[in-house]
Structure formats: C-alpha cells, structure tokens
Backbone as XML, in Angstrom:
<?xml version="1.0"?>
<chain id="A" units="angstrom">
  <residue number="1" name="UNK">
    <atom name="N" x="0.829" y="-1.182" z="0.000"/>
    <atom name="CA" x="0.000" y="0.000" z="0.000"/>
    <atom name="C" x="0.868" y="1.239" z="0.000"/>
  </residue>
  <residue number="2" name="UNK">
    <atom name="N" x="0.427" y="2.481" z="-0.597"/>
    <atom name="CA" x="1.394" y="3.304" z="-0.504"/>
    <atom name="C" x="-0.040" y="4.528" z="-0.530"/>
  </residue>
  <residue number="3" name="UNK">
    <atom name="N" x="1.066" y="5.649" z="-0.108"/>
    <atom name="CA" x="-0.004" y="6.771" z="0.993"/>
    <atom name="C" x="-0.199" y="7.786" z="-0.886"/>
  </residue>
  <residue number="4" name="UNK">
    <atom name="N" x="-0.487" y="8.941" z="-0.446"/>
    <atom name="CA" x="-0.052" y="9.875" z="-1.725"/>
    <atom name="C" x="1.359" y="10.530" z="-1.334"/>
  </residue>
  <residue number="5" name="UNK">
    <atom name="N" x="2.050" y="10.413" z="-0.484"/>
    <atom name="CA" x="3.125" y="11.305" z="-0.328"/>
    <atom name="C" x="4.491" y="10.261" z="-0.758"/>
  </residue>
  <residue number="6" name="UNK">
    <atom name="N" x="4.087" y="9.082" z="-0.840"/>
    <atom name="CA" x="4.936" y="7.959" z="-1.679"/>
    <atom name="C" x="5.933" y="7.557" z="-0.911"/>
  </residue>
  <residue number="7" name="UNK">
    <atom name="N" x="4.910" y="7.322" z="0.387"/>
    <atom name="CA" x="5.571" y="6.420" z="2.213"/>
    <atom name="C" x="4.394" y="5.538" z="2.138"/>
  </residue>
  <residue number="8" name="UNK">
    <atom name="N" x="5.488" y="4.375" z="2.180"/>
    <atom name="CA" x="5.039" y="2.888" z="2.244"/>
    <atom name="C" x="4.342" y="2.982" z="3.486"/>
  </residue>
  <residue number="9" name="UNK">
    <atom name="N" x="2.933" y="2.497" z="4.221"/>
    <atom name="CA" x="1.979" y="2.342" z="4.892"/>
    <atom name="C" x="1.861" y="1.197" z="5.587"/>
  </residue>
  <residue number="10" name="UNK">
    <atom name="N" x="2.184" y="1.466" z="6.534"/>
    <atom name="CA" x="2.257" y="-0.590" z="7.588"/>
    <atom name="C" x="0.873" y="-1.028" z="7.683"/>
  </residue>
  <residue number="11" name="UNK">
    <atom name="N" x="0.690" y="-1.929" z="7.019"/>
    <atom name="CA" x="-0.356" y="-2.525" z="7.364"/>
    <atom name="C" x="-0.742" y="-3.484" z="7.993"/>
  </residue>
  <residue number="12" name="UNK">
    <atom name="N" x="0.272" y="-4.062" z="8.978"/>
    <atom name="CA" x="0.450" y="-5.100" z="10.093"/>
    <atom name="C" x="-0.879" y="-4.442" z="10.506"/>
  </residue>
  <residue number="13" name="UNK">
    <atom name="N" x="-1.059" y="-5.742" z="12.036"/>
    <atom name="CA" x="-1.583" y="-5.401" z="13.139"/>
    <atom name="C" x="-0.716" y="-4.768" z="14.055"/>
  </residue>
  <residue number="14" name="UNK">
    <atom name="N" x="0.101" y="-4.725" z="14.451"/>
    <atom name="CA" x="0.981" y="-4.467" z="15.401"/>
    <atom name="C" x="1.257" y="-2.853" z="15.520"/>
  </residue>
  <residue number="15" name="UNK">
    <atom name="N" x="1.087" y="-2.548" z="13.893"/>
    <atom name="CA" x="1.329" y="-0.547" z="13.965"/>
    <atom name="C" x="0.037" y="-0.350" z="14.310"/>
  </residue>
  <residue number="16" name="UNK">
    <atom name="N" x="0.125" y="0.924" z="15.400"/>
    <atom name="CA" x="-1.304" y="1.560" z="15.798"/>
    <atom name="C" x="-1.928" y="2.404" z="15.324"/>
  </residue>
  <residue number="17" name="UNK">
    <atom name="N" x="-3.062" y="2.448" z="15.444"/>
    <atom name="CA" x="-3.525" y="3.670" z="14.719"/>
    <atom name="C" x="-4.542" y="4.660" z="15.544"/>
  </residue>
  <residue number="18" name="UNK">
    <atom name="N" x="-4.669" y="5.924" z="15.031"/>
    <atom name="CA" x="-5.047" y="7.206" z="15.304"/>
    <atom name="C" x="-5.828" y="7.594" z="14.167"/>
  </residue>
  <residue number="19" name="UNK">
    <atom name="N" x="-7.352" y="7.879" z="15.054"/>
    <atom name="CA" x="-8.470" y="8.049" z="13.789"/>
    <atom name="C" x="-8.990" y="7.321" z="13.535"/>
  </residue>
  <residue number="20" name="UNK">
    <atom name="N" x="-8.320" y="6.085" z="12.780"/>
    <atom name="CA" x="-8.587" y="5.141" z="12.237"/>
    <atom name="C" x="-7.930" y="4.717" z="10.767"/>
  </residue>
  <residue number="21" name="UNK">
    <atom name="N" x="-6.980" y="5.688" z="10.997"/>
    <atom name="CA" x="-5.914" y="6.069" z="9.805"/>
    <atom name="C" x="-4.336" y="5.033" z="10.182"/>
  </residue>
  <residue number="22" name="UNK">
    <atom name="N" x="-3.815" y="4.586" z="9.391"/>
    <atom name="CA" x="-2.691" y="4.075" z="9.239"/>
    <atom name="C" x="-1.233" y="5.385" z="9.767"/>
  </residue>
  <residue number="23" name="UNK">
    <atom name="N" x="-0.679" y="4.761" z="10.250"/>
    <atom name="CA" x="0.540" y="5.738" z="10.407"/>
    <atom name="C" x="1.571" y="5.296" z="9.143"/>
  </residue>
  <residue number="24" name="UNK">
    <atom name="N" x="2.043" y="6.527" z="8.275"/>
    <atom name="CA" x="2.868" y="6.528" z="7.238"/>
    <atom name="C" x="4.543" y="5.853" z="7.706"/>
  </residue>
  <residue number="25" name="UNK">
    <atom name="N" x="5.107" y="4.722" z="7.031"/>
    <atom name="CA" x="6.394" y="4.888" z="7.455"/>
    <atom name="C" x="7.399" y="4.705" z="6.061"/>
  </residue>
  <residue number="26" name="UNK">
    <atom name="N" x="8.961" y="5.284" z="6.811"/>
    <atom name="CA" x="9.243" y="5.941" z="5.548"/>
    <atom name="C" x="9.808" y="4.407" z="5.020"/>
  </residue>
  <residue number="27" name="UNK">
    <atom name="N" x="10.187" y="3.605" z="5.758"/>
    <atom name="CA" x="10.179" y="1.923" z="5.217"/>
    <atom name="C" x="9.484" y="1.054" z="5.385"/>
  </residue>
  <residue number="28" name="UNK">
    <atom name="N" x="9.690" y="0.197" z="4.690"/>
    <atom name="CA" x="8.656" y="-1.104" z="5.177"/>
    <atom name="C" x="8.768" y="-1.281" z="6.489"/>
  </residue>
  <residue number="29" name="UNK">
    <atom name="N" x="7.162" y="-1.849" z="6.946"/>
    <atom name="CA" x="7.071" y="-2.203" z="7.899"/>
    <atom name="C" x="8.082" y="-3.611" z="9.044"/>
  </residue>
  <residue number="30" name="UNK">
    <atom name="N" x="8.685" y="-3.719" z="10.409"/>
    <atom name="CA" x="9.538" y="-4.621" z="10.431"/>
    <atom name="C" x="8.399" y="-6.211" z="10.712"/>
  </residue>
  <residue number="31" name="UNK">
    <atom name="N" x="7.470" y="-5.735" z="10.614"/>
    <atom name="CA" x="6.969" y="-6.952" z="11.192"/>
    <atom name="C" x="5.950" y="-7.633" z="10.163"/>
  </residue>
  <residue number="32" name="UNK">
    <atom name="N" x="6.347" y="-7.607" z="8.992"/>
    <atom name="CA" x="5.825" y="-7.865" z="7.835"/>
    <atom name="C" x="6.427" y="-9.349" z="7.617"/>
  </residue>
  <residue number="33" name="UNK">
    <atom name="N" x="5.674" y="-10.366" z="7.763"/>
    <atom name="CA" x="6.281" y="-11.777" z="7.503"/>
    <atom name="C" x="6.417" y="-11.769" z="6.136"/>
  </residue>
  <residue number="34" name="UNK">
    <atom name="N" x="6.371" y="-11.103" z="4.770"/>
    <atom name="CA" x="6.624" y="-11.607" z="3.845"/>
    <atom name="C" x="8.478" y="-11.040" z="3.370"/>
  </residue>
  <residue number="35" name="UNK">
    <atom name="N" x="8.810" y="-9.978" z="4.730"/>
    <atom name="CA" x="10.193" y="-9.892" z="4.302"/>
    <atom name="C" x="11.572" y="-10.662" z="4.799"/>
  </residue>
  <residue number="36" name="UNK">
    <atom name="N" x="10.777" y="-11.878" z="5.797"/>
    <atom name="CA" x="11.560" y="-12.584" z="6.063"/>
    <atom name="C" x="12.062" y="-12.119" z="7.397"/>
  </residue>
  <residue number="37" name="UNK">
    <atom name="N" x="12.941" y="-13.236" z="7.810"/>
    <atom name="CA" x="13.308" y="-12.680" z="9.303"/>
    <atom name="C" x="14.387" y="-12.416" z="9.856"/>
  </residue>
  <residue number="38" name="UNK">
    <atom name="N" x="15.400" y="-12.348" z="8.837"/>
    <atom name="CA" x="16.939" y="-11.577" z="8.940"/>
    <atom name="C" x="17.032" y="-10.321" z="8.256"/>
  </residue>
  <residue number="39" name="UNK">
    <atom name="N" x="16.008" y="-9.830" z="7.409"/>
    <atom name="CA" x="16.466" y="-8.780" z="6.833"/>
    <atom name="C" x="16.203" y="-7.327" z="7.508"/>
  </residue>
  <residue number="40" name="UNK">
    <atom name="N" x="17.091" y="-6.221" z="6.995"/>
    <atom name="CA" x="17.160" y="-5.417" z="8.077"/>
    <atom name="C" x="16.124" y="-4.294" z="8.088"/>
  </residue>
  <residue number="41" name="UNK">
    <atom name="N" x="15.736" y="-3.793" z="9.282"/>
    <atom name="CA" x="14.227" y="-3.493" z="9.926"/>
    <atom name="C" x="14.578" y="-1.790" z="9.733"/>
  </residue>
  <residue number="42" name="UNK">
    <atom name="N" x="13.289" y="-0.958" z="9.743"/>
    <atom name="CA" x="14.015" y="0.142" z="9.827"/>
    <atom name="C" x="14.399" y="0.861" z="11.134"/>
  </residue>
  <residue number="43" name="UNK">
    <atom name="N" x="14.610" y="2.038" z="11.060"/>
    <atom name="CA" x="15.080" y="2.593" z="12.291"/>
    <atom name="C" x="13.808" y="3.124" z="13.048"/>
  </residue>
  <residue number="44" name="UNK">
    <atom name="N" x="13.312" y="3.703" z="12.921"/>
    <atom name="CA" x="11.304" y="4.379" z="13.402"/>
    <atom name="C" x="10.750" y="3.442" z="12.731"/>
  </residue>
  <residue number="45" name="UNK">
    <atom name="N" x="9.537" y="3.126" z="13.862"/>
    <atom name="CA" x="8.133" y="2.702" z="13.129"/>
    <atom name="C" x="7.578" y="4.177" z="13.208"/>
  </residue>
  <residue number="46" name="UNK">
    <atom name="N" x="6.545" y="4.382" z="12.927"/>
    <atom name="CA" x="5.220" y="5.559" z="13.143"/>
    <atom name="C" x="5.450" y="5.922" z="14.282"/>
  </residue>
  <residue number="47" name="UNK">
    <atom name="N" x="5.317" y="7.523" z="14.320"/>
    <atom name="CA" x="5.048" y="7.997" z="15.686"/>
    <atom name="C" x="3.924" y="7.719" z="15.992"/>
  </residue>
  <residue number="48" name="UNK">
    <atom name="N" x="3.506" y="7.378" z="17.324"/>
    <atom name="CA" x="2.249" y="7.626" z="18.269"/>
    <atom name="C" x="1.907" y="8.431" z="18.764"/>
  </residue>
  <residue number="49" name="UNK">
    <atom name="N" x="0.489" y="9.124" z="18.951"/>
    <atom name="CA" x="0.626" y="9.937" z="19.515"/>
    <atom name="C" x="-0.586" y="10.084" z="20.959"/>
  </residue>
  <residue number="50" name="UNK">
    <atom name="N" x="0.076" y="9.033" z="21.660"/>
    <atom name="CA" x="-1.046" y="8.402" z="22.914"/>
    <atom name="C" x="-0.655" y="8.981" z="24.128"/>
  </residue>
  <residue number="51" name="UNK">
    <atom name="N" x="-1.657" y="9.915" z="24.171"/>
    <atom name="CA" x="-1.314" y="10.960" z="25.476"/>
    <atom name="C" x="-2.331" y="10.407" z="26.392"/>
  </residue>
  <residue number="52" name="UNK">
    <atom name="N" x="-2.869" y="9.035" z="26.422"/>
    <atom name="CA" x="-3.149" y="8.624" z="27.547"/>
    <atom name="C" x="-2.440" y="8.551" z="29.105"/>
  </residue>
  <residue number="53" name="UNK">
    <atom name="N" x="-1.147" y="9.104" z="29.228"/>
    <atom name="CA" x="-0.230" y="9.125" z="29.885"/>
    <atom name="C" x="-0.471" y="10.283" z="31.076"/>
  </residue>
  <residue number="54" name="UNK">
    <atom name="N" x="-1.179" y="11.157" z="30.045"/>
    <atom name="CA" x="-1.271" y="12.520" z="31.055"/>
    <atom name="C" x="-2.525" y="12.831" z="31.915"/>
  </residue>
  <residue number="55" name="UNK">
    <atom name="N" x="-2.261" y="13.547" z="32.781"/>
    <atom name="CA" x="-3.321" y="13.667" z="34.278"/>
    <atom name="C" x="-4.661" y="14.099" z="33.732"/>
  </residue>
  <residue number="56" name="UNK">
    <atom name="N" x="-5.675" y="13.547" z="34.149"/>
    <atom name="CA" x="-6.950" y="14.638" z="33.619"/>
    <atom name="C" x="-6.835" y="15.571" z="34.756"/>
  </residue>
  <residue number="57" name="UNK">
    <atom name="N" x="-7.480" y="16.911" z="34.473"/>
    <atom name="CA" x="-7.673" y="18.108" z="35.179"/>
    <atom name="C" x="-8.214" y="18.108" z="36.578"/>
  </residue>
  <residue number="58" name="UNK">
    <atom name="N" x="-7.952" y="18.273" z="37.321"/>
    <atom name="CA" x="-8.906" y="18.582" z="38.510"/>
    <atom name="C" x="-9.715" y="19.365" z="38.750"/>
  </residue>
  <residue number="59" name="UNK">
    <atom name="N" x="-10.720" y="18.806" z="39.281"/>
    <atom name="CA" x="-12.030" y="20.240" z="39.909"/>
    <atom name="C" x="-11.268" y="20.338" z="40.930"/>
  </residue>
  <residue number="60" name="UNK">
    <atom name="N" x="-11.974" y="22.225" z="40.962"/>
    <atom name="CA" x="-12.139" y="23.037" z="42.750"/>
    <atom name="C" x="-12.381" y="22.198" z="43.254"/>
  </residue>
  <residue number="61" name="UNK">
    <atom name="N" x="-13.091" y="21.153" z="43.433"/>
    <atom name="CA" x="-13.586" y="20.596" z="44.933"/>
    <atom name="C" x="-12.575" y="19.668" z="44.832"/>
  </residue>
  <residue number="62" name="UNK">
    <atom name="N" x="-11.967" y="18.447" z="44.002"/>
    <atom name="CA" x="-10.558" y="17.908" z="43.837"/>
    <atom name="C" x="-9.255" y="18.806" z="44.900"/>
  </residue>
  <residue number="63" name="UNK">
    <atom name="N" x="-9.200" y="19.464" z="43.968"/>
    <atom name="CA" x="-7.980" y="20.796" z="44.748"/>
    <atom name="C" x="-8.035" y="20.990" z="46.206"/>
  </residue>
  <residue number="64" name="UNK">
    <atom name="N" x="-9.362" y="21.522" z="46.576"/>
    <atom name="CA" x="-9.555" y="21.790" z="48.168"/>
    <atom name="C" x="-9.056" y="20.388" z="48.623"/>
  </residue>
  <residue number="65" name="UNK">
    <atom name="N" x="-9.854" y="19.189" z="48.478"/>
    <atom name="CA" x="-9.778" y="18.312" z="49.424"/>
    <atom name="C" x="-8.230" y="18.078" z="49.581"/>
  </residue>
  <residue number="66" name="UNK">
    <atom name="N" x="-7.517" y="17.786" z="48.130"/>
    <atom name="CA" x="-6.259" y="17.142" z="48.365"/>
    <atom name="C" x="-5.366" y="18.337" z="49.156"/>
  </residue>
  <residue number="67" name="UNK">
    <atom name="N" x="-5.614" y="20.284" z="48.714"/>
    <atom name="CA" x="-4.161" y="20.665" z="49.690"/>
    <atom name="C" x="-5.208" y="20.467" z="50.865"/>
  </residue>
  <residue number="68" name="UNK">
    <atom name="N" x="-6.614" y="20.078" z="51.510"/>
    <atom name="CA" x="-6.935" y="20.018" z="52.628"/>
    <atom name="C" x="-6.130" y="19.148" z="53.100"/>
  </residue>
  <residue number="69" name="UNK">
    <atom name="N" x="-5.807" y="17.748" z="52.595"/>
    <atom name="CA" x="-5.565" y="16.254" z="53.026"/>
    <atom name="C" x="-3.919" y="16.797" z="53.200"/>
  </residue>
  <residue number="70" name="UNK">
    <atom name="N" x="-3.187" y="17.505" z="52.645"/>
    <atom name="CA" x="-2.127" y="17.683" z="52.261"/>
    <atom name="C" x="-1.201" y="18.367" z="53.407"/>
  </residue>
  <residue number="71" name="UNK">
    <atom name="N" x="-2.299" y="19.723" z="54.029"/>
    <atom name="CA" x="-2.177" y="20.919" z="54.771"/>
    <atom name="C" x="-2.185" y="19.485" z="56.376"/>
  </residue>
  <residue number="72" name="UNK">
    <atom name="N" x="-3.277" y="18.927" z="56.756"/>
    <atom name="CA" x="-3.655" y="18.001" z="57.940"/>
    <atom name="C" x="-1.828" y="16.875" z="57.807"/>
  </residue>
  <residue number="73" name="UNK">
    <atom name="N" x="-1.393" y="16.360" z="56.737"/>
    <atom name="CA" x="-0.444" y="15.606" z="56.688"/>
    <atom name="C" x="0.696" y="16.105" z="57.109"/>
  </residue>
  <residue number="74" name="UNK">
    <atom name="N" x="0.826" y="17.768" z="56.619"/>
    <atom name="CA" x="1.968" y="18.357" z="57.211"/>
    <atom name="C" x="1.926" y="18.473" z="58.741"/>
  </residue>
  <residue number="75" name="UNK">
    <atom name="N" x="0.639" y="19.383" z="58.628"/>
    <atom name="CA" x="0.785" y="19.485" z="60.800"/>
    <atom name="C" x="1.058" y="18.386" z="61.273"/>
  </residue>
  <residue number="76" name="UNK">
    <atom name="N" x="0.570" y="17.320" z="60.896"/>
    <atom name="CA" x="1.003" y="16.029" z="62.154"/>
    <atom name="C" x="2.298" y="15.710" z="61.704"/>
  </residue>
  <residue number="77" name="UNK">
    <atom name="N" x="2.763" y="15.831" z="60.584"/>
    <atom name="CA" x="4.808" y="15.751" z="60.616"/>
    <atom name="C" x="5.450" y="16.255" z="61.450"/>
  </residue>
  <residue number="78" name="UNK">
    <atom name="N" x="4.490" y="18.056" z="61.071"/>
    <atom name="CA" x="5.568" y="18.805" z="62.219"/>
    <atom name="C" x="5.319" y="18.436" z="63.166"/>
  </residue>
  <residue number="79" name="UNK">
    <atom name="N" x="3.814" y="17.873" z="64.266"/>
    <atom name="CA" x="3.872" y="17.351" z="65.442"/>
    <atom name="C" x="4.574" y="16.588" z="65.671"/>
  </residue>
  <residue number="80" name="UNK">
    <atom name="N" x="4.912" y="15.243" z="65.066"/>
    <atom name="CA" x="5.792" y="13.933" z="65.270"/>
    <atom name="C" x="7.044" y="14.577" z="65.147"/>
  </residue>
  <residue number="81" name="UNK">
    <atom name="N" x="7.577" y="15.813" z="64.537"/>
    <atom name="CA" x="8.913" y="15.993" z="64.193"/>
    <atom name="C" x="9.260" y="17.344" z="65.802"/>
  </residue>
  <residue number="82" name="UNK">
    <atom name="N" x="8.274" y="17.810" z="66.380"/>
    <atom name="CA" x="8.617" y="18.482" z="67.606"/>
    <atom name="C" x="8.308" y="17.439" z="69.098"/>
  </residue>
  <residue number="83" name="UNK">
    <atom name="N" x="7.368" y="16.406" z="68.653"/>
    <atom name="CA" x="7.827" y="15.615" z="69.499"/>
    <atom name="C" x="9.131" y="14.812" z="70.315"/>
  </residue>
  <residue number="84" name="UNK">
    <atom name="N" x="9.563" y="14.456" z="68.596"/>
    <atom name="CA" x="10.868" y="13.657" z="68.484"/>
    <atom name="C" x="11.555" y="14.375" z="68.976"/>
  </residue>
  <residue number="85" name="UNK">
    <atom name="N" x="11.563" y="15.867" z="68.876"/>
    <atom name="CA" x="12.494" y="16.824" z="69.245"/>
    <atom name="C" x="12.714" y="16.334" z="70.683"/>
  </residue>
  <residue number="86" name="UNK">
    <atom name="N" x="11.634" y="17.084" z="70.960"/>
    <atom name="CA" x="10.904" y="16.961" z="72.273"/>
    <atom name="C" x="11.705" y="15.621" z="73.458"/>
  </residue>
  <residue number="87" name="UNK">
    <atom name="N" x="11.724" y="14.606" z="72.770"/>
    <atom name="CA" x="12.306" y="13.532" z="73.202"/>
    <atom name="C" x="13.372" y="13.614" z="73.706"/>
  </residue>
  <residue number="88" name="UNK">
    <atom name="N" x="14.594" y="13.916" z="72.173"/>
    <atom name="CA" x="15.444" y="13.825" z="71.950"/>
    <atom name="C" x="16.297" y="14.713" z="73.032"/>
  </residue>
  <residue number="89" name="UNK">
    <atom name="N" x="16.165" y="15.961" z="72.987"/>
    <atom name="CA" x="16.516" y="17.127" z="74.150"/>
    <atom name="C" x="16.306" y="16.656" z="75.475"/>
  </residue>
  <residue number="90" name="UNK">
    <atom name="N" x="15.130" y="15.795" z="75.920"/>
    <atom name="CA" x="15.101" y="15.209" z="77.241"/>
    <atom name="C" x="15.807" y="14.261" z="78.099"/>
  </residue>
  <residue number="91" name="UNK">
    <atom name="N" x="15.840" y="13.232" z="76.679"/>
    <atom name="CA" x="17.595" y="12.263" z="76.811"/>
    <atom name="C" x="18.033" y="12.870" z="76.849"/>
  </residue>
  <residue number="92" name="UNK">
    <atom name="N" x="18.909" y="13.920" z="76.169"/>
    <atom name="CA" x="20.274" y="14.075" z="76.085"/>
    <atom name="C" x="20.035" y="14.768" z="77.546"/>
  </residue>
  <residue number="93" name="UNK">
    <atom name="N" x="19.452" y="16.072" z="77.615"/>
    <atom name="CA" x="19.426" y="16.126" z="79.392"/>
    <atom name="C" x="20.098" y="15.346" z="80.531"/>
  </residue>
  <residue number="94" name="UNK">
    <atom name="N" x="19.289" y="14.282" z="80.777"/>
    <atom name="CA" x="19.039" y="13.207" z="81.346"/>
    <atom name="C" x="20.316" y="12.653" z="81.226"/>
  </residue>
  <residue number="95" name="UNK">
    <atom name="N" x="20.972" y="12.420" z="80.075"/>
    <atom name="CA" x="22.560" y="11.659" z="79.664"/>
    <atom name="C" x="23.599" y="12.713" z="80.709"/>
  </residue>
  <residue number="96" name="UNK">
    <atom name="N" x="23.589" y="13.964" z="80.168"/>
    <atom name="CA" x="24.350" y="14.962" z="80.666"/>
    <atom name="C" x="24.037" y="15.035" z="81.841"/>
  </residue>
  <residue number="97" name="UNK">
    <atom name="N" x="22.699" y="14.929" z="82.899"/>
    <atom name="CA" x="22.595" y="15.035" z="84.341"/>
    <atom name="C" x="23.768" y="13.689" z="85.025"/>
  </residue>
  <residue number="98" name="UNK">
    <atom name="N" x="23.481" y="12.680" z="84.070"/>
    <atom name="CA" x="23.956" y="11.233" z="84.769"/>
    <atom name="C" x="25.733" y="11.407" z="84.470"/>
  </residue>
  <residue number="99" name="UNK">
    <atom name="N" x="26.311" y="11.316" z="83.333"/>
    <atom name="CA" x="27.315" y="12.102" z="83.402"/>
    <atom name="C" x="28.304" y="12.803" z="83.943"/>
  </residue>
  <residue number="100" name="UNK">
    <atom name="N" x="27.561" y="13.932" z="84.610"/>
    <atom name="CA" x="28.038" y="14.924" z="85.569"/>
    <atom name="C" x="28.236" y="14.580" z="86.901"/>
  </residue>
  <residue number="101" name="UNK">
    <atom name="N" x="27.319" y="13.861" z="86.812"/>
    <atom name="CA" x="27.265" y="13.229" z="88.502"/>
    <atom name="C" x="28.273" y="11.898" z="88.726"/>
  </residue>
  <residue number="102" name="UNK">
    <atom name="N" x="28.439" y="11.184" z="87.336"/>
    <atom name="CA" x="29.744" y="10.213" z="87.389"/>
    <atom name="C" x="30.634" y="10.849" z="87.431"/>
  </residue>
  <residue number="103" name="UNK">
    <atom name="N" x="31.310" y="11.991" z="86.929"/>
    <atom name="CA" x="32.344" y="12.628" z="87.065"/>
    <atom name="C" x="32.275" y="13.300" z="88.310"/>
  </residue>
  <residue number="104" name="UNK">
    <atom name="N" x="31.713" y="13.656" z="89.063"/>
    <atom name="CA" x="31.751" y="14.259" z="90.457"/>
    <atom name="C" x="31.871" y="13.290" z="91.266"/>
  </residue>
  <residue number="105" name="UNK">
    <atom name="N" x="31.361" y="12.431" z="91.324"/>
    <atom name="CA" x="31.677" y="11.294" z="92.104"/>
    <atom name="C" x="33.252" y="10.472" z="91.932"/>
  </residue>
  <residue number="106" name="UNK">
    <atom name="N" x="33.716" y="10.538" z="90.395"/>
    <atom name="CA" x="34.814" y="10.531" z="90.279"/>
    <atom name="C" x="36.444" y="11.023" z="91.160"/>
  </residue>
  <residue number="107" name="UNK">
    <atom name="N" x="35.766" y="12.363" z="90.860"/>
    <atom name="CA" x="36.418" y="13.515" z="91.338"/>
    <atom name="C" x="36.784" y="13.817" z="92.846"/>
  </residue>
  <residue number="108" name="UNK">
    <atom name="N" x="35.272" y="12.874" z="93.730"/>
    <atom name="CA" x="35.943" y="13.045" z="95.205"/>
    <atom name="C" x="36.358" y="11.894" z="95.586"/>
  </residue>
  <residue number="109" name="UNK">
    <atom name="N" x="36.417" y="10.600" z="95.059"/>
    <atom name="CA" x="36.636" y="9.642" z="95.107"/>
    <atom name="C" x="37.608" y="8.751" z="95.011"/>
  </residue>
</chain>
C-alpha cells in the first residue's frame, strides 16, 4: 500500500492507529512476515501519539480536598517531628545530668 506522499503504509496489526488512519512509514514495515526474518528493519516505526499518559484536570472541589488532606499531613509531621524533638533534648538532658554526677563522684573519690 502506498499513501499519496509515496511512504510505504504498515499494514500489520501491530502498527497503531489514530483516527482510524494508518501511520505513514518511511520503510517497510519490520513486522511484515513476507520480508523474512533476517532482513534489516528500519530505524522508526510511526510515531504515536497516545497521550493517555497525562493527568486529567482537577475540579475546585478535587484541589480543596487534596491541599486540605495535604495541609492536615503536614501538621502532624511537624507534630511527630517536635515531638521527636521533644524527646530527643530530654535524653540528652538526662545523659548529661547522669554524666556529671559520674564525674563528680569521680572527682571526690
């Protein structure tokens, strides 16, 4: 088959199509069993052009909920992350009280 622009047209199953139109390629197709199965393939098949890939849009009410869900996820980080603090400063305290008091005891000892 050949297009009007005089690019050979894959007519496998395997090339996809858009529309319902054939994608033009500038060589034969590679998956054409009548060219055998050592001979050499071209470099591009057809571009695609399947933007199934990309996000659909969000609604306002989408938006609110997620920075709502988003805004609630942060505060409790920072809670767990001033807790930990919180912790952390109390040991070490606690290390440095015990510490001090081994070395004083050291010291008169």
């Amino acid at each position: 088959m050949s297009s009007g622009h005089g690019l050979r047209i894959c007519s496998c199953r395997v090339a996809k199509r858009l529309n319902g139109r054939r994608f033009p390629l500038a060589r034969p197709c590679p998956f054409n069993p009548a060219r055998g199965t050592f001979s050499s393939s071209p470099r591009y098949c057809g571009m695609t052009e399947d933007l199934s890939f990309r996000r659909k849009p969000l609604t306002p009410e989408q938006r609110q909920a997620r920075d709502a869900a988003r805004r609630i996820e942060a505060e409790k980080a920072m809670r767990d992350h001033e807790e930990a603090q919180k912790a952390f400063h109390a040991n070490r305290e606690r290390l440095k009280a015990e510490r001090l008091a081994r070395e004083a005891a050291a010291a008169k000892g």
